[in-house]
VOPA-93882 format. One record per residue (C-alpha): residue number from 1; y, z, x. Coordinates in steps of 0.001 Angstrom, whole numbers, padded with zeros to 6 digits, always signed. Example, Ala and Ser with C-alpha at 12.3 -4.5 7.8 and 13.67 -1.06 7.14 Angstrom:
% residues 2
(pt 1 (-004500 +007800 +012300));
(pt 2 (-001060 +007140 +013670));
//
This chain:
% residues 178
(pt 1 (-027702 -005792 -001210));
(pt 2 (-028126 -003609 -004461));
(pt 3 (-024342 -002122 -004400));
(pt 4 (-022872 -005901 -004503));
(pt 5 (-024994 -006390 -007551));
(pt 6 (-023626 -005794 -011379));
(pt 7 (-025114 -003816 -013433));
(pt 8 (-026283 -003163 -016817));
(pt 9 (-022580 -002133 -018518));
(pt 10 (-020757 -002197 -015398));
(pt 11 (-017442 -004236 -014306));
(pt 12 (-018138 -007989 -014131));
(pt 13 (-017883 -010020 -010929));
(pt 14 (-018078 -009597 -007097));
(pt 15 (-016467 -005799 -006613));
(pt 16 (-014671 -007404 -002877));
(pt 17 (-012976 -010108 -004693));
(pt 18 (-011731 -008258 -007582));
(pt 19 (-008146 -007685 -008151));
(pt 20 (-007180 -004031 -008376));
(pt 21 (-006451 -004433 -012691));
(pt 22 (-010015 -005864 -013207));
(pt 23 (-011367 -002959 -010508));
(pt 24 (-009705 -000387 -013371));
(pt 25 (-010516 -001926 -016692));
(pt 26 (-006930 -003050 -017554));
(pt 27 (-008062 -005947 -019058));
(pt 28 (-004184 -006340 -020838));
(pt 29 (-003275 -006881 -017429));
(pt 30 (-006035 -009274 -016603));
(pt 31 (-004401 -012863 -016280));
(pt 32 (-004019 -016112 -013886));
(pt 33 (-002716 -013696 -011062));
(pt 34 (-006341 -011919 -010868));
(pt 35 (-007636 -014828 -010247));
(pt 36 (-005102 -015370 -007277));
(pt 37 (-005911 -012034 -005941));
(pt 38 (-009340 -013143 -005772));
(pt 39 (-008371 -016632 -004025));
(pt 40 (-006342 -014584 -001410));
(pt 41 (-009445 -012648 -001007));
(pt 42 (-011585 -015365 -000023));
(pt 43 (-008747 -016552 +002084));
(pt 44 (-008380 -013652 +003968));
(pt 45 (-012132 -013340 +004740));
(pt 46 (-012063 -017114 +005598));
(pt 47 (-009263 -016314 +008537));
(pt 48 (-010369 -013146 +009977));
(pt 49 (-014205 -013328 +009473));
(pt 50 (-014242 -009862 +007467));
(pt 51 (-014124 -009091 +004356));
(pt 52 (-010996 -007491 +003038));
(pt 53 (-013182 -004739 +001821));
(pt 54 (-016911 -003350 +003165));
(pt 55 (-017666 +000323 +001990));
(pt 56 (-021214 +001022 +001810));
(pt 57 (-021256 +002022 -001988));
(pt 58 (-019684 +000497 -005387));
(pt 59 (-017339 +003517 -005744));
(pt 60 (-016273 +003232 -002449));
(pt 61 (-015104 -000136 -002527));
(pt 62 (-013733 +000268 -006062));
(pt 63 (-011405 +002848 -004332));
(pt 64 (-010500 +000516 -001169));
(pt 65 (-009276 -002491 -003884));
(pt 66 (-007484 +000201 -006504));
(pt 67 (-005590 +002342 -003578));
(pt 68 (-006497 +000675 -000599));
(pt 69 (-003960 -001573 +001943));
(pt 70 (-005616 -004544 +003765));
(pt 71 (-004568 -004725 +007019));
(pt 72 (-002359 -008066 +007549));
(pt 73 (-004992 -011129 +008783));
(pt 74 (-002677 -011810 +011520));
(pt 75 (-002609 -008726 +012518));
(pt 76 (-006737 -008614 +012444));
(pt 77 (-006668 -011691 +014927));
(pt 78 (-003092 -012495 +016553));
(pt 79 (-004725 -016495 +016375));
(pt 80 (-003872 -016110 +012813));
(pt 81 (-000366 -017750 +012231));
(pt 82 (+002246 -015223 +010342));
(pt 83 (+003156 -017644 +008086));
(pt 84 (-000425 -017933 +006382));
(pt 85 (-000861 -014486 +007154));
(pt 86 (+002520 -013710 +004548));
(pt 87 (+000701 -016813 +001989));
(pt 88 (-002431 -014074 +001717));
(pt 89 (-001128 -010943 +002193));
(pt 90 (+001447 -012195 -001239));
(pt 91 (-001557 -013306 -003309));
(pt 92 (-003117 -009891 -002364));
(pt 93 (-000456 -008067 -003428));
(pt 94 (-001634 -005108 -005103));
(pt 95 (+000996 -005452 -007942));
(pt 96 (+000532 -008578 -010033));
(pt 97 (+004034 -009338 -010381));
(pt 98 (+004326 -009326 -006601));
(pt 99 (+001494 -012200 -006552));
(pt 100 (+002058 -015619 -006862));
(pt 101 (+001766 -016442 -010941));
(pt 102 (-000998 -019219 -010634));
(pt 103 (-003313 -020826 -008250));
(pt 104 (-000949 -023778 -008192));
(pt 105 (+001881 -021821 -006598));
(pt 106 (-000290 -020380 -003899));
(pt 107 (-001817 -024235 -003379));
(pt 108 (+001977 -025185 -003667));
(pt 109 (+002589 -022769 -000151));
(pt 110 (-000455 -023517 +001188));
(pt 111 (+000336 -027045 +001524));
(pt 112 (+003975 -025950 +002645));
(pt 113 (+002030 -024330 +005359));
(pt 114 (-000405 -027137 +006114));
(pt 115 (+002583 -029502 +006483));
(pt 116 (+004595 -027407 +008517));
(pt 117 (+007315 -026524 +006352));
(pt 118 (+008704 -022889 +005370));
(pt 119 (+006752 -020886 +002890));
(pt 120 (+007796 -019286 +000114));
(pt 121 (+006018 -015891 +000799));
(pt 122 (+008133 -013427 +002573));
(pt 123 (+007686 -009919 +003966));
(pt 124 (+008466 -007171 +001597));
(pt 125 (+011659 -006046 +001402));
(pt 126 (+012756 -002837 +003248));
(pt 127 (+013160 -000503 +000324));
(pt 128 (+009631 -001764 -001296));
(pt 129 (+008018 -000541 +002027));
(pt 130 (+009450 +002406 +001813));
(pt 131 (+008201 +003115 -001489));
(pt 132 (+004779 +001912 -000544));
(pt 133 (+004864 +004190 +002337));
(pt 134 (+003709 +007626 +000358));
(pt 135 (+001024 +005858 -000981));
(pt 136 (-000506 +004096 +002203));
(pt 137 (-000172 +007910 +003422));
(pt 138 (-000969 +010520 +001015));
(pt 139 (-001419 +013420 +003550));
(pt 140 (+001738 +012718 +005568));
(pt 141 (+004128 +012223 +002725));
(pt 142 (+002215 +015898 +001179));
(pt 143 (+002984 +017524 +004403));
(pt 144 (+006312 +016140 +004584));
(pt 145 (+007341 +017053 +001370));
(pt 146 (+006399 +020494 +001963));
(pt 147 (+008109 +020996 +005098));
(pt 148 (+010941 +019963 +003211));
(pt 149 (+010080 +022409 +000518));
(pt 150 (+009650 +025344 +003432));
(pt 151 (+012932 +024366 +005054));
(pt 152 (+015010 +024828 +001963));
(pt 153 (+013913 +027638 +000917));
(pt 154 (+014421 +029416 +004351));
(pt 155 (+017611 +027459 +004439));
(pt 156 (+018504 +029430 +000753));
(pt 157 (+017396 +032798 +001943));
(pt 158 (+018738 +032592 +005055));
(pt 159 (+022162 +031566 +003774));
(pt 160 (+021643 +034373 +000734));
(pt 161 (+021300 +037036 +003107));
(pt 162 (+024023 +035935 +005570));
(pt 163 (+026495 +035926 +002316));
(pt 164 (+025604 +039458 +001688));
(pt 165 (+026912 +040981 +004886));
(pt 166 (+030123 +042177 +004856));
(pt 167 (+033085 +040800 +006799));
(pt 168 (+034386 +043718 +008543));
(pt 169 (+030819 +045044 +009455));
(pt 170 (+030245 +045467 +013122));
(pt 171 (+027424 +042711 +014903));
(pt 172 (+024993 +043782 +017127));
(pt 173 (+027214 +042857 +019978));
(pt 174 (+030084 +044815 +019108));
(pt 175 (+030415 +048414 +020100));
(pt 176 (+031682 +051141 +017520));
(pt 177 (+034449 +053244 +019484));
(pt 178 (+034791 +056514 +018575));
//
């Protein structure tokens, strides 16, 4: 269909297989990992049937490869073993360095994979998912933070105003004696 197609003075290339530094122009970035991105691409729409991407416009899927977080294959189709699930989900990786550095590495773990041995790909760590998290969710970490915001600065006033009252002044429970 016409928003698959390139045109005149537009990015290069299949917009669902491009890695999220060609989707952006940084072609100093542009290297042998792109080109895995694009493998693990394929690869996940070979397992789960879909394509890791399917907006209805260019600028929609643009968006989807620059912010977007594909959903796991094996958690598209639980048939999917983790293990090649991890192998796709690492040459997908939305940072370069986090991909594998050629296409021989990712055949390398493939073929770990095929044979039945342990891959090299692992789930990210614990603190890397927690810095991903604010991005994955925009409007919860933006609500968050302001709560946060809101409680501190009733926490401040509250603890101002409490300062100011004097020791020895009676409380509403106490009752003056003549």
């Amino acid at each position: 269909d016409e928003s698959q197609m390139t045109r005149t003075g537009d990015i290069l290339g299949t917009l669902r297989y491009m890695s999220p530094e060609q989707a952006t122009g940084q072609r100093d970035q542009v290297d042998a990992r792109s080109d895995v991105y694009s493998l693990g691409a394929t690869l996940y729409e070979l397992a789960t049937l879909q394509p890791v991407y399917d907006r209805p416009t260019r600028r929609q899927i643009v968006k989807q490869v620059v912010a977007g977080n594909p959903v796991a294959p094996h958690k598209m189709d639980r048939r999917i073993p983790r293990p090649l699930s991890l192998v796709i989900s690492k040459a997908m990786a939305r940072r370069p360095a986090d991909r594998y550095p050629s296409a021989r590495e990712l055949a390398e773990d493939l073929q770990r994979f095929l044979s039945g041995d342990r891959v090299q790909a692992r789930h990210p760590t614990l603190s890397r998912r927690v810095r991903a998290w604010p991005r994955r969710h925009r409007l919860s970490s933006a609500v968050t933070v302001g709560l946060l915001v809101v409680a501190l600065v009733v926490t401040a006033i509250t603890h101002h105003f409490t300062q100011r009252i004097p020791a020895d002044s009676p409380s509403k429970g106490d009752v003056m004696k003549p």
